[in-house]
C-alpha positions as CSV (number, residue, x, y, z in Angstrom):
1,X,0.0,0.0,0.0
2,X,1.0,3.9,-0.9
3,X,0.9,6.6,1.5
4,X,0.7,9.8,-0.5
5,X,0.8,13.0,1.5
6,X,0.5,16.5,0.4
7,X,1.3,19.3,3.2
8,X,-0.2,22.5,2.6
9,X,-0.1,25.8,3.9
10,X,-3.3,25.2,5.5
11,X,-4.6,21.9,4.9
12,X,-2.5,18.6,4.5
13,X,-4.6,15.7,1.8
14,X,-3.2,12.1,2.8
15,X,-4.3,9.1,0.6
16,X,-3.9,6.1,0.6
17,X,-3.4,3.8,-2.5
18,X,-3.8,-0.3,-3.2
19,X,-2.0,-0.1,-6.4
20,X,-3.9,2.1,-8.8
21,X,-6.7,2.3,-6.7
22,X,-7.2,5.3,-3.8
23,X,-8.8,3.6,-0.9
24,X,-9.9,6.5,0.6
25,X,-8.4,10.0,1.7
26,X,-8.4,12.4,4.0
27,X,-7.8,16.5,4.8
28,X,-6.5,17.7,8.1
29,X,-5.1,20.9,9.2
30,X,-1.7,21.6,8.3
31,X,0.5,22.4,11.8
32,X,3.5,23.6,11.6
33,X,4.2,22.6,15.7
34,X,2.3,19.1,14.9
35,X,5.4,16.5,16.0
36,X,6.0,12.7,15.4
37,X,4.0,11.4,17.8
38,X,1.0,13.5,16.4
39,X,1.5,12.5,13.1
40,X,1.6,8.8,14.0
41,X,-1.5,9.1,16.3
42,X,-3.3,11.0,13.3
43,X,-2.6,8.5,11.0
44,X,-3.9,5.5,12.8
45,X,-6.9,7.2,14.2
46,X,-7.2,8.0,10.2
47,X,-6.5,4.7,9.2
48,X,-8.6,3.0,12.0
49,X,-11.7,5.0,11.0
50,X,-12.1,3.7,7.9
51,X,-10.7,0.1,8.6
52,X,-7.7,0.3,7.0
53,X,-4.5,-1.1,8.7
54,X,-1.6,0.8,8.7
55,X,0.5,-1.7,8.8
56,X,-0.4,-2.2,5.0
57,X,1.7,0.7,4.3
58,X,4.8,-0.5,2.5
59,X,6.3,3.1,0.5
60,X,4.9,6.5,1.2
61,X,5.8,9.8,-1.1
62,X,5.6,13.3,1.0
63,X,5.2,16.9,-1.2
64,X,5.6,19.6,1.4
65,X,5.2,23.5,1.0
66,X,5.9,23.8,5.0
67,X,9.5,23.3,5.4
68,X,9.2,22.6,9.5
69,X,6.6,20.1,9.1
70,X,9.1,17.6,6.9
71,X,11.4,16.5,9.5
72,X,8.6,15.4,11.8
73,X,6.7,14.1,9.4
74,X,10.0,11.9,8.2
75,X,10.4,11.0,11.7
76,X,6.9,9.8,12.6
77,X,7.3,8.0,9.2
78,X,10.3,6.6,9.9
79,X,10.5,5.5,13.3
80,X,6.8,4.6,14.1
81,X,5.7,3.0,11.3
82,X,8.5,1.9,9.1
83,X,8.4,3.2,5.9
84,X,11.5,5.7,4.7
85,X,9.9,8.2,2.3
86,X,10.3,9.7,-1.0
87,X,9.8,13.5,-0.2
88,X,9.5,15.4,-3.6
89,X,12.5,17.9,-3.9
90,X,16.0,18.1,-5.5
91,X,17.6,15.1,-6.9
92,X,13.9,12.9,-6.8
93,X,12.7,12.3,-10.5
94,X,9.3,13.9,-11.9
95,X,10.0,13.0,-15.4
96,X,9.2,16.8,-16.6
97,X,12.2,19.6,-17.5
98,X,11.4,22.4,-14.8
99,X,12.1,25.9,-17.2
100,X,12.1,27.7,-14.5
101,X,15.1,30.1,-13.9
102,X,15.7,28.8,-10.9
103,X,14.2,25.2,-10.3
104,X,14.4,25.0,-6.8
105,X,12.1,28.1,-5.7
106,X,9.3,25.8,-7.6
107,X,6.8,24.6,-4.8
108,X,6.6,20.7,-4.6
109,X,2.9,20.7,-4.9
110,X,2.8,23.1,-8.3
111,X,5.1,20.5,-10.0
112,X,3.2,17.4,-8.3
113,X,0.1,18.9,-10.1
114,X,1.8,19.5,-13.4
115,X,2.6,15.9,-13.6
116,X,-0.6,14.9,-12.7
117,X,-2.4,17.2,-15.1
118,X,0.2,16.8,-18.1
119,X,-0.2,12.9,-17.9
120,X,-4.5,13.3,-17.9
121,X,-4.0,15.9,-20.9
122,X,-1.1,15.0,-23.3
123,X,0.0,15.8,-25.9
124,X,-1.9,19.0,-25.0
125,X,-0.6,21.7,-23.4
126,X,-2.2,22.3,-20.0
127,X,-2.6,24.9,-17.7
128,X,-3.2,24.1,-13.7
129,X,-5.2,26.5,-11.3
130,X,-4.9,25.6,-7.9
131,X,-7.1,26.8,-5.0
132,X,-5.1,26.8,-1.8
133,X,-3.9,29.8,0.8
134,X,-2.6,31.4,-2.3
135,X,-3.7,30.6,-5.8
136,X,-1.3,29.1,-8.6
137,X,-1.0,28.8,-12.2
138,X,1.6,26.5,-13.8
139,X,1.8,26.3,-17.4
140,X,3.0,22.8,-19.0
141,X,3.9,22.7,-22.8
142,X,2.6,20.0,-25.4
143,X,6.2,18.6,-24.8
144,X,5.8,18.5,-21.0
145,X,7.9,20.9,-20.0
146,X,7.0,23.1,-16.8
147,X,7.2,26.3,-18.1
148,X,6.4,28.4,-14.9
149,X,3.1,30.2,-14.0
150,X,1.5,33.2,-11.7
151,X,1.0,32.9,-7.9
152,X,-1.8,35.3,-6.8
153,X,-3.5,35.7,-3.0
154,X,-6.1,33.1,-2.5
155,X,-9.8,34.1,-1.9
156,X,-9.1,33.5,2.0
157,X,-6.3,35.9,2.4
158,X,-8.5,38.6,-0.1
159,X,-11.2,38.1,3.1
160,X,-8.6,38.2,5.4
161,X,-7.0,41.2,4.2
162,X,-10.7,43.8,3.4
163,X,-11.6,42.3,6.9
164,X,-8.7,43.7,9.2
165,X,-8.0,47.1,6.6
166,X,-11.1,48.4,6.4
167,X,-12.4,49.9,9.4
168,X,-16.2,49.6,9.0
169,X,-16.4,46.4,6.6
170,X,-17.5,43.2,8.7
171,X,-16.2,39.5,8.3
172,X,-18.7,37.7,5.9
173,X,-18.4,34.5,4.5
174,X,-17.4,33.6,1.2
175,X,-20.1,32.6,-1.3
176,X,-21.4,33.2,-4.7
177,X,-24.3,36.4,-4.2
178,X,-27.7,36.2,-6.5
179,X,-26.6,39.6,-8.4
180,X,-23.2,41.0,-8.9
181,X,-25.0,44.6,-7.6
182,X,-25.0,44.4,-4.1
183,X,-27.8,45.9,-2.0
184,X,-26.2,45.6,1.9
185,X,-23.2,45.9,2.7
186,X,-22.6,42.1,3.1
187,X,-23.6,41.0,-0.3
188,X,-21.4,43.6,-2.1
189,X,-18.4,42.4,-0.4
190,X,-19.5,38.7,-1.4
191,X,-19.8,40.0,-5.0
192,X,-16.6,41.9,-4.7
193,X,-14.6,38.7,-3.3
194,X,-16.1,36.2,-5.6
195,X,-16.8,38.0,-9.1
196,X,-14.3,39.7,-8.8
197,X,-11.8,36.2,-7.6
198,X,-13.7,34.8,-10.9
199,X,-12.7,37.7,-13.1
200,X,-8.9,37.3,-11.7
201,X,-9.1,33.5,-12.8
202,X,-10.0,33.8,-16.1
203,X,-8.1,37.0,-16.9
204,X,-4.6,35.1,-15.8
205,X,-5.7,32.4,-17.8
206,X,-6.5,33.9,-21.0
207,X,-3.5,36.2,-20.7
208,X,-1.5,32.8,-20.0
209,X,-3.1,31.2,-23.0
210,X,-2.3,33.7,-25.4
211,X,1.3,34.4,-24.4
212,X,1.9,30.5,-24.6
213,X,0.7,30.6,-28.2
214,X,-0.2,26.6,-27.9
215,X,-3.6,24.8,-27.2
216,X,-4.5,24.2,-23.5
217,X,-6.5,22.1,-21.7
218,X,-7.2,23.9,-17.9
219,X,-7.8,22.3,-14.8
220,X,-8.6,23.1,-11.4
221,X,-7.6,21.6,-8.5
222,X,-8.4,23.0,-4.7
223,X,-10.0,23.4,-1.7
224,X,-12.3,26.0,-3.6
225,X,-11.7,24.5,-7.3
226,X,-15.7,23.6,-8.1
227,X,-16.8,26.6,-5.9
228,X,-15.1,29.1,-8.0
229,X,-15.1,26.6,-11.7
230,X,-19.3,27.2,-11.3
231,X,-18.9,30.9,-12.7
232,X,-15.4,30.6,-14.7
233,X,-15.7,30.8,-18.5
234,X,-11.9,29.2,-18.3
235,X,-11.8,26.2,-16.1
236,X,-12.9,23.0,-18.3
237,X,-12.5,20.2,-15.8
238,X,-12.1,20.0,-11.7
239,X,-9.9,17.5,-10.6
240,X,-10.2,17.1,-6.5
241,X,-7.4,14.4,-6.6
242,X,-4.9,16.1,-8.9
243,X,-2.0,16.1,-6.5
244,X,-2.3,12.6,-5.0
245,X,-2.4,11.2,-8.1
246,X,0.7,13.1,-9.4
247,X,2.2,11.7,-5.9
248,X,1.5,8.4,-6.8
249,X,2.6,9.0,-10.8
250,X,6.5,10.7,-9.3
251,X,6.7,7.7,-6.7
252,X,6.3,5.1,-9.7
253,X,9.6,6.5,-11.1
254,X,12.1,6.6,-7.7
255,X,11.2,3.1,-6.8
């Protein structure tokens, strides 16, 4: 069995695989302070719930964005349940030239998802939009190449950030409003955060497609991919389980 774990900023996706098939999955709350013993007690209380026995687990593959959570995570890993894992980083194999200028400064997950995507799609080009904390675009060519992308705020930190600046605006929650033309106070700022979140999606991406000068396929991936794909005249297909697949895709080439 494959334990595929994706740390994000503010969520970590574990799943587990038999093979090609996912068992099942799971998102908890990335913790930066979370140590070994947390991680081993999370993952058989994850495990457990769903009658799975860890002890199945014979190879694992980590992607991280959180430096301080690897070392525990390798630990827990490690020592408690005997698997040494592949963590996705320099020297491990992705099968896909990074173009960056500097291929290190790429976060694990974007090229994780690039795989993934590039390997639905080809030979197509294909563009990746994923909803996390912040919000990324990573352009693959027909050739599968990573050819880099845009990293904008995420619709959370956009809350966040009118919430705490402006004096007299209150905390609302994120959803999509009837009208674009607000008539309180609350729905305006809905409108403003999501129409306006929509019009920043497919503004990068058609500015993307056009200076790539190739066909694209686009999909989104994220904790707010389908919210945010419902109004998008851009985003063609959702794909929930983009990164753990292109977890389990990388793995299949360091073993």
């Amino acid at each position: 069995m494959l334990l595929a774990i994706d740390v994000g900023n503010t969520n970590t996706v574990i799943g587990a695989y038999d093979g090609e098939t996912l068992l099942d999955h799971w998102r908890i709350a990335t913790w930066e302070q979370r140590t070994s013993d947390e991680y081993t007690i999370a993952l058989h209380s994850l495990f457990a719930m769903k009658g799975l026995d860890l002890k199945q687990i014979s190879s694992c593959i980590v992607a991280s964005v959180v430096p301080g959570t690897v070392q525990p995570l390798r630990w827990a890993l490690e020592d408690r349940i005997g698997v040494k894992p592949v963590v996705v980083g320099p020297g491990v194999k992705t099968g896909m030239p990074i173009l960056y200028e500097n291929p290190k400064e790429v976060g694990a997950d974007r090229i994780v998802n690039a795989v993934a995507a590039y390997a639905r799609f080809k030979p197509s080009g294909v563009i990746v939009v994923d909803f996390g904390t912040a919000t990324t675009f990573d352009c693959v060519s027909p050739a599968g190449e990573y050819l880099g992308g845009v990293i904008a705020p995420g619709i959370g930190i956009s809350a966040d950030a009118l919430y705490h600046h402006a004096a007299k605006l209150p905390r609302v929650e994120v959803d999509r409003p009837t009208h674009v033309v607000g008539r309180n106070t609350v729905v305006s700022i809905q409108a403003g955060l999501y129409y306006g979140y929509v019009g920043l999606v497919d503004g990068l991406v058609t500015r993307m497609v056009a200076e790539c000068g190739f066909p694209v396929r686009v999909v989104a991936t994220g904790g707010q991919a389908k919210f945010i794909a419902k109004a998008s005249t851009t985003i063609e297909a959702v794909d929930d389980l983009l990164t753990l697949t292109g977890l389990k895709l990388i793995h299949a080439l360091n073993v």
